[in-house]
MDAnalysis code that builds the backbone (N, CA, C; Angstrom):
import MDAnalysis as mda
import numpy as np

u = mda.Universe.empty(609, n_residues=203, atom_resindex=np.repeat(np.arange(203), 3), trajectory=True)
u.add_TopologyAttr("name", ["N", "CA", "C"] * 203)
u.add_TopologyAttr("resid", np.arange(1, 204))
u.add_TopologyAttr("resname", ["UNK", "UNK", "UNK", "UNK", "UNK", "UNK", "UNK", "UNK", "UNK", "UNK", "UNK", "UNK", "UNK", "UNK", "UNK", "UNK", "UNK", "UNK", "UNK", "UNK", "UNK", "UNK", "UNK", "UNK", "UNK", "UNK", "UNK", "UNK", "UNK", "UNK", "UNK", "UNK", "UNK", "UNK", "UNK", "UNK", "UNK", "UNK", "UNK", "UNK", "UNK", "UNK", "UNK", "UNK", "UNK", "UNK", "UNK", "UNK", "UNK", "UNK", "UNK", "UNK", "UNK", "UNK", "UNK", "UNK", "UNK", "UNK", "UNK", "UNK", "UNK", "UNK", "UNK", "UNK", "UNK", "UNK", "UNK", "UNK", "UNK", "UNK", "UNK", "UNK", "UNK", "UNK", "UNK", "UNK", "UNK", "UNK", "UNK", "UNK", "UNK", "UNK", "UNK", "UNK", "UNK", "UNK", "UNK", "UNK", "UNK", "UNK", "UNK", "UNK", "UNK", "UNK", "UNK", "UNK", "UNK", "UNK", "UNK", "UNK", "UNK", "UNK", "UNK", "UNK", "UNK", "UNK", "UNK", "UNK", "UNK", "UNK", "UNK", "UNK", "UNK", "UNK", "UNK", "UNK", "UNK", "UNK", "UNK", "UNK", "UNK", "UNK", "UNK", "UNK", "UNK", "UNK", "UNK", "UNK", "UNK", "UNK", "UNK", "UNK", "UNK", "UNK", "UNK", "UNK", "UNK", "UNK", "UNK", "UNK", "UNK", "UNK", "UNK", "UNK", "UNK", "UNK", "UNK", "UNK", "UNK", "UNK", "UNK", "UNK", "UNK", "UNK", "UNK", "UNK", "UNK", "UNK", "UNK", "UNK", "UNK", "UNK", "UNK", "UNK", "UNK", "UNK", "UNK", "UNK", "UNK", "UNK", "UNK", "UNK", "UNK", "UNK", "UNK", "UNK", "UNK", "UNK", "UNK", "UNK", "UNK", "UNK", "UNK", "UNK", "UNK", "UNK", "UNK", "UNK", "UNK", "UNK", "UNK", "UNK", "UNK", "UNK", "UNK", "UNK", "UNK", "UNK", "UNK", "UNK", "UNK", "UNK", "UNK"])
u.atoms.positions = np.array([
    [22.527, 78.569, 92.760],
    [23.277, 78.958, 93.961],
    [22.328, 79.671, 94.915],
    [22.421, 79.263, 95.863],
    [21.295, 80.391, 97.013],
    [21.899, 81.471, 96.920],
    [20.595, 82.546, 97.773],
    [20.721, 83.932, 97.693],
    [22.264, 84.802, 98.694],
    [22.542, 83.830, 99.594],
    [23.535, 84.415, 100.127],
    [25.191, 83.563, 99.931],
    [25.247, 83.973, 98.822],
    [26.589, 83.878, 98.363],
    [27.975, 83.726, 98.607],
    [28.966, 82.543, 98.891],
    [30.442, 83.232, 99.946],
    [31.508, 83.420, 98.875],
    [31.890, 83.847, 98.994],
    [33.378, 83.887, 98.231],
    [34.724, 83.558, 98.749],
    [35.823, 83.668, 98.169],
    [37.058, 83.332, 98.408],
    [37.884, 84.359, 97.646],
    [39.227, 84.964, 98.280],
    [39.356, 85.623, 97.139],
    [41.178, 85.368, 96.681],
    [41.134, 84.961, 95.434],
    [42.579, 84.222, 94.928],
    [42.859, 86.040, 93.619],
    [44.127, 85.448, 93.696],
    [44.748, 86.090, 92.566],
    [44.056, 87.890, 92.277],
    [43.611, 88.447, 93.502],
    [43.009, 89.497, 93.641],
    [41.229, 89.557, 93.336],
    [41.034, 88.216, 92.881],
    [39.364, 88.579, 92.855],
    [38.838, 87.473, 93.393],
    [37.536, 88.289, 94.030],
    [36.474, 87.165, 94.650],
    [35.570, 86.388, 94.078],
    [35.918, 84.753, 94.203],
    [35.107, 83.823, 93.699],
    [34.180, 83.523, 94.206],
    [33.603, 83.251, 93.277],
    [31.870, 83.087, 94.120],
    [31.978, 81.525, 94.565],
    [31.889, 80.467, 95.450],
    [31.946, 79.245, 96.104],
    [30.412, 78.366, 95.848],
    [30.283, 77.439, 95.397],
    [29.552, 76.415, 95.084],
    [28.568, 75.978, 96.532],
    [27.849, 76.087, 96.578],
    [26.707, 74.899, 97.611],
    [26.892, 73.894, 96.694],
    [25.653, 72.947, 97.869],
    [25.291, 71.633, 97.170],
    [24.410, 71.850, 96.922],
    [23.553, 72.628, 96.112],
    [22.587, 72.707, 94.522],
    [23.731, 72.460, 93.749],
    [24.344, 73.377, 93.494],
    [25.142, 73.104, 92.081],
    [25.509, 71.833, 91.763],
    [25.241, 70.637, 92.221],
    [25.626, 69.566, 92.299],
    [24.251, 68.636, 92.142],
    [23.386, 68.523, 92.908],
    [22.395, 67.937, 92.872],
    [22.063, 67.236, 91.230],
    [22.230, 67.771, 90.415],
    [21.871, 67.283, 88.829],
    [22.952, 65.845, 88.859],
    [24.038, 66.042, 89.315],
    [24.974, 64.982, 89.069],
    [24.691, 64.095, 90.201],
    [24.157, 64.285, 91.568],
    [23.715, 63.206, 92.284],
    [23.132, 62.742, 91.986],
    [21.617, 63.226, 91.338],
    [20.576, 62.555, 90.760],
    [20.603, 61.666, 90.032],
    [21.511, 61.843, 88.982],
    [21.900, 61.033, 87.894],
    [23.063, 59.933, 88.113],
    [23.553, 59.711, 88.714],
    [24.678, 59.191, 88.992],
    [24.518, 57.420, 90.197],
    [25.510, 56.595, 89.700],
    [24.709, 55.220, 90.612],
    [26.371, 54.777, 90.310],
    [26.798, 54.887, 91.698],
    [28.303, 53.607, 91.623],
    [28.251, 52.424, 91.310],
    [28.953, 51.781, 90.272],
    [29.258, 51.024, 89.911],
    [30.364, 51.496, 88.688],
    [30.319, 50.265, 87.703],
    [31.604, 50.429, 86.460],
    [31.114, 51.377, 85.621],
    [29.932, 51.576, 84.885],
    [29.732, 51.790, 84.078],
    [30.123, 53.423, 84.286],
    [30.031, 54.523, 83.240],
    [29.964, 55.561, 82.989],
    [29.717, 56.330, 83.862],
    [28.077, 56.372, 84.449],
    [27.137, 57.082, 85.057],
    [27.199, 56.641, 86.267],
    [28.041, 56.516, 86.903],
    [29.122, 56.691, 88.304],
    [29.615, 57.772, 88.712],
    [29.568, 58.266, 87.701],
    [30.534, 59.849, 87.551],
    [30.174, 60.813, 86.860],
    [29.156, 60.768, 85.559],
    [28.448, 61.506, 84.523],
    [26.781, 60.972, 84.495],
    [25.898, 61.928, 84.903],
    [24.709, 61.444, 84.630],
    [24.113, 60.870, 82.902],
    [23.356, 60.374, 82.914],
    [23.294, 59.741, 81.379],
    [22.222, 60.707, 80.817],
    [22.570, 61.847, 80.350],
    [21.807, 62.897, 79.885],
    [22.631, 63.937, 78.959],
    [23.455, 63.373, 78.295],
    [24.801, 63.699, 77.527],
    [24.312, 62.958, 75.950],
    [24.768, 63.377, 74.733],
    [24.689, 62.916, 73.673],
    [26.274, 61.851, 73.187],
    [27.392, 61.733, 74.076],
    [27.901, 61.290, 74.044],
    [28.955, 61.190, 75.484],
    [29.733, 60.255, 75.227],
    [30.818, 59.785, 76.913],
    [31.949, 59.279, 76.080],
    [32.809, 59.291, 77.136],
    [34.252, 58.888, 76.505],
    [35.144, 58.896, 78.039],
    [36.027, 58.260, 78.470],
    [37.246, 58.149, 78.991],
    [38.417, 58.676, 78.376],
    [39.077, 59.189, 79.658],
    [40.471, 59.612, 78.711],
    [41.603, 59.042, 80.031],
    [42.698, 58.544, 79.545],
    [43.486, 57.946, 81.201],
    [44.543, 59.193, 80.753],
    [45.487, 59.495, 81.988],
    [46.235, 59.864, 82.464],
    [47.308, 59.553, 81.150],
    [48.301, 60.452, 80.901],
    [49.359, 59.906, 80.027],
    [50.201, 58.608, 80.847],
    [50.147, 57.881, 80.017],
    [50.836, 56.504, 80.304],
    [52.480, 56.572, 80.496],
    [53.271, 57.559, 80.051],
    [54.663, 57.937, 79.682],
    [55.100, 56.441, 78.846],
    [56.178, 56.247, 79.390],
    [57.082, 54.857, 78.502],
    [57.531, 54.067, 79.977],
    [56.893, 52.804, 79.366],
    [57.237, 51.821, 80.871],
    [58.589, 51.383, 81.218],
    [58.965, 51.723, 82.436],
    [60.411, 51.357, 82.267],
    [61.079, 52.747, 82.721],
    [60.777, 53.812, 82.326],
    [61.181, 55.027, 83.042],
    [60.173, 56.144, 83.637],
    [60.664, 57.133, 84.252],
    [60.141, 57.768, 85.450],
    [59.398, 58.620, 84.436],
    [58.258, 58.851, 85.085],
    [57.037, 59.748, 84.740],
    [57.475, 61.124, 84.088],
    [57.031, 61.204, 82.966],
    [57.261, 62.446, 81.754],
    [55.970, 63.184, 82.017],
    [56.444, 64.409, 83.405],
    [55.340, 65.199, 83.659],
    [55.294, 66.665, 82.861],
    [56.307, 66.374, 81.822],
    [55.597, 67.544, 80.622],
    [54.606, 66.827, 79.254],
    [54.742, 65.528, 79.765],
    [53.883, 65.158, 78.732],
    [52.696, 64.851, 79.525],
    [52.518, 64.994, 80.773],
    [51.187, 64.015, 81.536],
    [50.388, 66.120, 81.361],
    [51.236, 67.632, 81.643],
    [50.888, 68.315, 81.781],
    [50.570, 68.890, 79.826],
    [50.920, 68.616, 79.432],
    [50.650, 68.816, 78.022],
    [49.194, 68.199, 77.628],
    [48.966, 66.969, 78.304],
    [47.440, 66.264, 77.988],
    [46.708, 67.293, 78.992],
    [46.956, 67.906, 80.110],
    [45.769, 68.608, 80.632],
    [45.471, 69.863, 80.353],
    [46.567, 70.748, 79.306],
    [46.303, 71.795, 79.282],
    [45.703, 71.579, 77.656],
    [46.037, 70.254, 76.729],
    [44.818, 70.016, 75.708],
    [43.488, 69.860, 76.026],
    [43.240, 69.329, 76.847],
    [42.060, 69.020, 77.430],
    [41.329, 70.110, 78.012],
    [42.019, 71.190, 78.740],
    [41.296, 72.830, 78.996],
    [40.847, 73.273, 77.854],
    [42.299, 73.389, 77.301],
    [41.576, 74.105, 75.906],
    [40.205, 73.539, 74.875],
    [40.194, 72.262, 74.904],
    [39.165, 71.982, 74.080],
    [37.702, 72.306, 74.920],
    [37.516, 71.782, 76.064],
    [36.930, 72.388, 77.064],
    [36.808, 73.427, 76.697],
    [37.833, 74.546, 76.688],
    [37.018, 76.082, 76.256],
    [36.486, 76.373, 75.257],
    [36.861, 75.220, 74.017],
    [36.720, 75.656, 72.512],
    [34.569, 75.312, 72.887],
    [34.248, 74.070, 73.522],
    [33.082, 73.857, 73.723],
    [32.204, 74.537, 74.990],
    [32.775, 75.935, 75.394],
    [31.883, 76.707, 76.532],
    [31.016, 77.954, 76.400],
    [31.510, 78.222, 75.177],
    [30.755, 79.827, 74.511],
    [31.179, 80.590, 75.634],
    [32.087, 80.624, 75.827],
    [32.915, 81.673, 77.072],
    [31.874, 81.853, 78.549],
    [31.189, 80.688, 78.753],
    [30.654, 80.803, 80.017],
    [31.997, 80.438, 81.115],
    [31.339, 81.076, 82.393],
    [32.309, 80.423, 83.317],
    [32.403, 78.774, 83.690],
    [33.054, 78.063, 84.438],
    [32.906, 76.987, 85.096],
    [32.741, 77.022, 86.721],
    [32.301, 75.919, 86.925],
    [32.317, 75.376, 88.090],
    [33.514, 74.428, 88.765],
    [34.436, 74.709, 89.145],
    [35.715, 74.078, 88.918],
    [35.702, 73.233, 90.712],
    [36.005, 71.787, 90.294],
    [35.950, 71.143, 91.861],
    [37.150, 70.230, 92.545],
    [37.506, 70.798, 93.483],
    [38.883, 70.135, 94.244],
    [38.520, 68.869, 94.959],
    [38.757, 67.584, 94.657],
    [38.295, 66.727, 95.889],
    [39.487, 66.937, 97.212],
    [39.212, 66.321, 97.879],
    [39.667, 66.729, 99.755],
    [40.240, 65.047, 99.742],
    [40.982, 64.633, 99.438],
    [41.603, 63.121, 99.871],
    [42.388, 63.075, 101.130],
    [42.724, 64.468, 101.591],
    [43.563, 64.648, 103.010],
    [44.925, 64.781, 102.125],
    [45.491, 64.350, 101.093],
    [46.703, 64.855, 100.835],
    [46.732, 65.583, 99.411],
    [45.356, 66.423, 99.012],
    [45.595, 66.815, 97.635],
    [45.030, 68.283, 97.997],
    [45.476, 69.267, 97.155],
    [45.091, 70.693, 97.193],
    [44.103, 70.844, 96.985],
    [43.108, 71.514, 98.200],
    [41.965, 71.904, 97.417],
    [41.764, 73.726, 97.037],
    [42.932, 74.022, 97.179],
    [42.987, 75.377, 97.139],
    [42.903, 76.343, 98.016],
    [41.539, 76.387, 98.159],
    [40.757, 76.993, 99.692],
    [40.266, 76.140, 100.223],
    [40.999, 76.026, 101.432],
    [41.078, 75.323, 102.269],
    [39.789, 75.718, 103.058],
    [39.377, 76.868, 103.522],
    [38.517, 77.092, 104.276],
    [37.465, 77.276, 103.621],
    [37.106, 76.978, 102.659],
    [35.841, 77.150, 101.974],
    [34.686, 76.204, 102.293],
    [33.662, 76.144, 102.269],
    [32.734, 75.448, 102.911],
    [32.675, 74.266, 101.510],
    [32.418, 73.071, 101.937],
    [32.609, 71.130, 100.569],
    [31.143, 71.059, 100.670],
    [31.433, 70.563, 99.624],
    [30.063, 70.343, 99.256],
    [30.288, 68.519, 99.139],
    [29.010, 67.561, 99.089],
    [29.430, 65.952, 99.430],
    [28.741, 65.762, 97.980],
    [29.111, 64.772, 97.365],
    [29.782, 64.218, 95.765],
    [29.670, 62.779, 95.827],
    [29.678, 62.256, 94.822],
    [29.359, 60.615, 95.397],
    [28.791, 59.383, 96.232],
    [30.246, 59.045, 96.404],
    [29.692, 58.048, 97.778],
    [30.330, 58.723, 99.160],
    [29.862, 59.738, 99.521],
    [30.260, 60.550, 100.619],
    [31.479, 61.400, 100.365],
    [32.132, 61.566, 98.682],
    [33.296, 62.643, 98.704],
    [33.119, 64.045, 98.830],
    [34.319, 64.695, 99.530],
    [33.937, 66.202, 99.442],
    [34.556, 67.201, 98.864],
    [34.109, 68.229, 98.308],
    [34.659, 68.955, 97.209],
    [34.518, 70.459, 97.728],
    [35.605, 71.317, 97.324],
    [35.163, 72.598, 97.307],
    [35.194, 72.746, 95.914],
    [34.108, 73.229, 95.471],
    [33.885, 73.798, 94.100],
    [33.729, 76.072, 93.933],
    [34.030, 75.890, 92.832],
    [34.370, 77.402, 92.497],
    [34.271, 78.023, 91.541],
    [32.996, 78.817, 91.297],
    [32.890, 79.159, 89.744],
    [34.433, 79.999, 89.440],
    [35.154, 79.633, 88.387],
    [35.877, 80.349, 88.003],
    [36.142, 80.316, 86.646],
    [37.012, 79.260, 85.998],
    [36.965, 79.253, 84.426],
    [38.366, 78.283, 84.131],
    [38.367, 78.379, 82.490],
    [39.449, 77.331, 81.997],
    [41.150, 77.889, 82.515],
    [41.176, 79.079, 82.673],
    [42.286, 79.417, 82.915],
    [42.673, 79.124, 84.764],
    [41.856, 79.127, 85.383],
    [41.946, 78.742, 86.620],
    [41.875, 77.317, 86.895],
    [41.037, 76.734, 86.161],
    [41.342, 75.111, 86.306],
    [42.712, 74.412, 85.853],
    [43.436, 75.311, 84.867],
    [44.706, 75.028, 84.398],
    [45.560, 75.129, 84.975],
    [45.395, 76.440, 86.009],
    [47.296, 76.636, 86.771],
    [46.720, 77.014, 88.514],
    [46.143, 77.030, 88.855],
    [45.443, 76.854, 90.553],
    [45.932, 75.586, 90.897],
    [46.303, 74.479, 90.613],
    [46.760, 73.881, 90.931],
    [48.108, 72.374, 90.829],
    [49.474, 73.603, 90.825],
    [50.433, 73.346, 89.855],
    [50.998, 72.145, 90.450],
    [51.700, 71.365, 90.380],
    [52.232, 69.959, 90.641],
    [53.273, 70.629, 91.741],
    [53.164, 70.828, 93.396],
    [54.251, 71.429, 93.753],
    [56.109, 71.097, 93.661],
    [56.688, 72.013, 93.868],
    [58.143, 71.826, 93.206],
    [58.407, 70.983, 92.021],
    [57.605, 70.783, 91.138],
    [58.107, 70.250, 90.185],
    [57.490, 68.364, 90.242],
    [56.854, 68.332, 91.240],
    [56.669, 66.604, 91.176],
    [55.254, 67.098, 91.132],
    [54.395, 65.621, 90.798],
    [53.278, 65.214, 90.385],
    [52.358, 65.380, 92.016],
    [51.217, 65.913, 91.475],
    [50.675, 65.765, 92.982],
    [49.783, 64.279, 93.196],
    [49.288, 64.177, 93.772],
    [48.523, 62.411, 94.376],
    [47.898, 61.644, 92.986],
    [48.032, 62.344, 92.003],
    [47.490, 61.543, 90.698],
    [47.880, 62.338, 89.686],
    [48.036, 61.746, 88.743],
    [49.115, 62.411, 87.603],
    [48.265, 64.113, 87.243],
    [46.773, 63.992, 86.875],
    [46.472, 65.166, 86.590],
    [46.666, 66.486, 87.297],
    [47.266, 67.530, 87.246],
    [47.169, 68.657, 88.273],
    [45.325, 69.309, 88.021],
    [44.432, 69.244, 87.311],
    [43.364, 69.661, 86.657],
    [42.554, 69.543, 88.131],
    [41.765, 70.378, 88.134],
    [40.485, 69.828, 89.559],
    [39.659, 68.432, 89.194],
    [39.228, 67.842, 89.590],
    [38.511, 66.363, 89.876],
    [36.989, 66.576, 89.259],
    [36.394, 67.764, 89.122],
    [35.166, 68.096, 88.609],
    [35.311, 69.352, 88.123],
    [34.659, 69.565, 86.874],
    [34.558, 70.285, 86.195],
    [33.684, 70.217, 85.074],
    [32.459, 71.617, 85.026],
    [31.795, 71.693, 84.534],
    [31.248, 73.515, 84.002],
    [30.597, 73.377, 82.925],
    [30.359, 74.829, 82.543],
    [28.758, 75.296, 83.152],
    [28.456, 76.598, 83.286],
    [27.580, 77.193, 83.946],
    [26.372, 76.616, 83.430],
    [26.563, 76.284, 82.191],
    [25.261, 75.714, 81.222],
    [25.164, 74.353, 81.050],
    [26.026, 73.372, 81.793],
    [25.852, 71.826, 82.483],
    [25.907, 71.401, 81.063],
    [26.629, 72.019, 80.098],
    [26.337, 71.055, 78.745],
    [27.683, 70.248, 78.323],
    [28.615, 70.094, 79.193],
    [29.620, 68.905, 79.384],
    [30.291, 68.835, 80.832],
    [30.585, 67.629, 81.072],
    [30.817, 67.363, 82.689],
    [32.353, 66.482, 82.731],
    [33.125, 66.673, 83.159],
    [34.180, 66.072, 83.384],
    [34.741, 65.674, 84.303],
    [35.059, 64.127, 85.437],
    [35.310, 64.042, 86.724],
    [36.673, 62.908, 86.666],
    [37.241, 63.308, 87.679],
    [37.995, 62.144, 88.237],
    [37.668, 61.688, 89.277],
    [37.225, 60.581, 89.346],
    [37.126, 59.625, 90.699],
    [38.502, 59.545, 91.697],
    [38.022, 59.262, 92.533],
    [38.788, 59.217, 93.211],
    [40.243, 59.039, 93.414],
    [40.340, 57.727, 93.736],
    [42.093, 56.871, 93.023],
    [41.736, 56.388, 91.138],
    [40.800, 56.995, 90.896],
    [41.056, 56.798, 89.325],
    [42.377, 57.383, 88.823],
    [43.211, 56.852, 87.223],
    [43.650, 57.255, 86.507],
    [43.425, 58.221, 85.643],
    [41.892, 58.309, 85.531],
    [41.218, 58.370, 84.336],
    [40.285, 59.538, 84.334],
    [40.052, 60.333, 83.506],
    [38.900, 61.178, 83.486],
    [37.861, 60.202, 82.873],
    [36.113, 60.576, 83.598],
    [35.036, 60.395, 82.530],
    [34.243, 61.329, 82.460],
    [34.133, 61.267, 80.919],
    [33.461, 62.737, 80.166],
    [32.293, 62.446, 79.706],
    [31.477, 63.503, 79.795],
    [30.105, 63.612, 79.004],
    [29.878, 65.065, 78.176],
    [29.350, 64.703, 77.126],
    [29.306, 66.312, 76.756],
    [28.458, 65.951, 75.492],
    [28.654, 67.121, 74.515],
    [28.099, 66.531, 73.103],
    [28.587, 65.655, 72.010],
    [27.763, 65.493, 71.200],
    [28.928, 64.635, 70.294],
    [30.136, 65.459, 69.910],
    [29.361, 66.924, 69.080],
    [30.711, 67.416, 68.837],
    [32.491, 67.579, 69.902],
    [31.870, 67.730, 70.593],
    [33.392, 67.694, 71.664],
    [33.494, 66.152, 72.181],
    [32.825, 65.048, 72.092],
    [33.470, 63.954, 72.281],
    [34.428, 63.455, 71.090],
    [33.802, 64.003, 69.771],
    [34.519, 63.766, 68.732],
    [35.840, 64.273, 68.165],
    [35.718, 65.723, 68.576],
    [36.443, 66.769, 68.807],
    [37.917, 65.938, 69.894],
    [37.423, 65.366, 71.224],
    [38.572, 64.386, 71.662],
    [39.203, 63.432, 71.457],
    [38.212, 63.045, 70.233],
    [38.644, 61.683, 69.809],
    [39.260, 62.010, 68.820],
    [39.605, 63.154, 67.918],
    [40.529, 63.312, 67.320],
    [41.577, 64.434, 67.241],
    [42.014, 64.713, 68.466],
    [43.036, 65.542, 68.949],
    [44.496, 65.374, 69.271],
    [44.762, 65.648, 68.534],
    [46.716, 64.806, 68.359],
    [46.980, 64.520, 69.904],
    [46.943, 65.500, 70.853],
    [47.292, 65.242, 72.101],
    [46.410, 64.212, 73.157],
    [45.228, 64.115, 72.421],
    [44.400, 63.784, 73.205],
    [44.031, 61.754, 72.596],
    [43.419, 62.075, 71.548],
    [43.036, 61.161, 71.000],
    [44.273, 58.939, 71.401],
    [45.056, 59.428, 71.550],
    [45.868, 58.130, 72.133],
    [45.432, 57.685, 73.791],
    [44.806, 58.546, 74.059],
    [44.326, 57.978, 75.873],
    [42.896, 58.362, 75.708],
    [42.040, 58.443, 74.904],
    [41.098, 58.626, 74.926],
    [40.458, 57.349, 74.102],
    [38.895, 57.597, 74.870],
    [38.192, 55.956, 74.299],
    [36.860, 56.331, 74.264],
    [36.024, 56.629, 73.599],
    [34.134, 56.535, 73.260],
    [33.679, 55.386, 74.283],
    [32.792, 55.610, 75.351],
    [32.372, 54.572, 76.059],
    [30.592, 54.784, 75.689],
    [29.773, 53.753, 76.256],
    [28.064, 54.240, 76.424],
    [27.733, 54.132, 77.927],
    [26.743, 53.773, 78.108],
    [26.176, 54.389, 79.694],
    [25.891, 52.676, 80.376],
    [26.147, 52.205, 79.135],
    [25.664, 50.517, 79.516],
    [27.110, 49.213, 79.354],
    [27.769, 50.358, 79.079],
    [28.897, 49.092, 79.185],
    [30.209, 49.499, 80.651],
    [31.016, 48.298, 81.004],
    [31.987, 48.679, 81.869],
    [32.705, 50.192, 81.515],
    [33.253, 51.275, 82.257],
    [33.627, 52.140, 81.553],
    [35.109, 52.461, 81.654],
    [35.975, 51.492, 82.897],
    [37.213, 51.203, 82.906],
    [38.181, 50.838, 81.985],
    [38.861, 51.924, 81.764],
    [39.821, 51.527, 80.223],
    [40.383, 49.832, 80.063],
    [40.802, 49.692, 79.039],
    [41.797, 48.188, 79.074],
    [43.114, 48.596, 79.550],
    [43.229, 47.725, 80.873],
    [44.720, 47.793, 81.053],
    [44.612, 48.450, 82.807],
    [43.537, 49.222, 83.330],
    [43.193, 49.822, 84.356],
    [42.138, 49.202, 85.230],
    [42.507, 49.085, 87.043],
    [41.549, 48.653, 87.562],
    [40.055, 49.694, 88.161],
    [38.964, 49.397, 88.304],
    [38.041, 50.364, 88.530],
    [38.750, 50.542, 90.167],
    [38.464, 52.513, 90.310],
    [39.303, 52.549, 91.452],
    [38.046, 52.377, 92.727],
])
């Protein structure tokens, strides 16, 4: 982070706000297309996809079960952070929360923009709640990027994706792959194959 620092200040304390250094590792690494490393640089000991809870086809979206997969997914996230903070990131689609609004974006991809925010698992969990009760622009309420101070797992949603893609170690890819809540929308991908689930178009 450069030397002159901005903050924001939520829930009575001031967050410290992301430049674009904090980012640069994932530009570097990163090349659009299908595969993985679109979204996760290939410098991870393991990757995996996880989609959105699917609910039951045929009836209306079960957003205690789509919010039950994201608050498994924090938590394991925290079980793999050694209590560092995160870097927590809102994309800007024009109709999704980025929280602080006035915070200075940092550019992500293929020209997306993010306000990012060191804060932690408990702030990536409820900062941004599904308002009145409905789903906001994509089933996850979770921020779109998210990562720990020590870059040793990375987690993004693309854009109009369904889907998270993860990088981290083996232990916490494995750790997802067998998590009662988790493990049914989750899939082990590599850096060389398509990384779009079966059943989903690349967004």
């Amino acid at each position: 982070m450069s030397e002159r620092i901005q903050t924001r200040v939520k829930d009575g304390i001031a967050w410290p706000v992301g430049d674009q250094s904090e980012v640069d590792w994932i530009i570097e690494g990163t090349t659009p297309d299908g595969r993985i490393t679109a979204a996760i640089p290939a410098i991870f000991d393991a990757y995996a996809t996880l989609t959105n809870h699917p609910g039951v086809p045929g009836r209306p979206r079960d957003l205690t079960l789509e919010r039950r997969q994201d608050l498994a997914l924090v938590e394991l996230l925290r079980r793999h952070s050694s209590n560092l903070s995160w870097w927590i990131g809102y994309l800007d689609t024009g109709a999704s929360d980025v929280v602080f609004w006035d915070a200075p974006k940092i550019t992500l991809y293929t020209g997306w923009h993010y306000v990012i925010v060191l804060a932690g698992p408990d702030q990536a969990a409820t900062w941004r709640p599904a308002p009145g009760g409905q789903s906001n622009w994509k089933s996850t309420e979770l921020p779109e990027l998210m990562f720990p101070q020590d870059r040793r797992w990375l987690v993004s949603f693309l854009w109009d994706d369904d889907w998270a893609c993860i990088g981290g170690t083996e232990a916490l890819i494995s750790d997802l792959l067998h998590d009662p809540a988790l493990a049914p929308n989750a899939r082990r991908v590599n850096t060389q194959q398509d990384a779009t689930p079966p059943g989903d178009w690349p967004g």
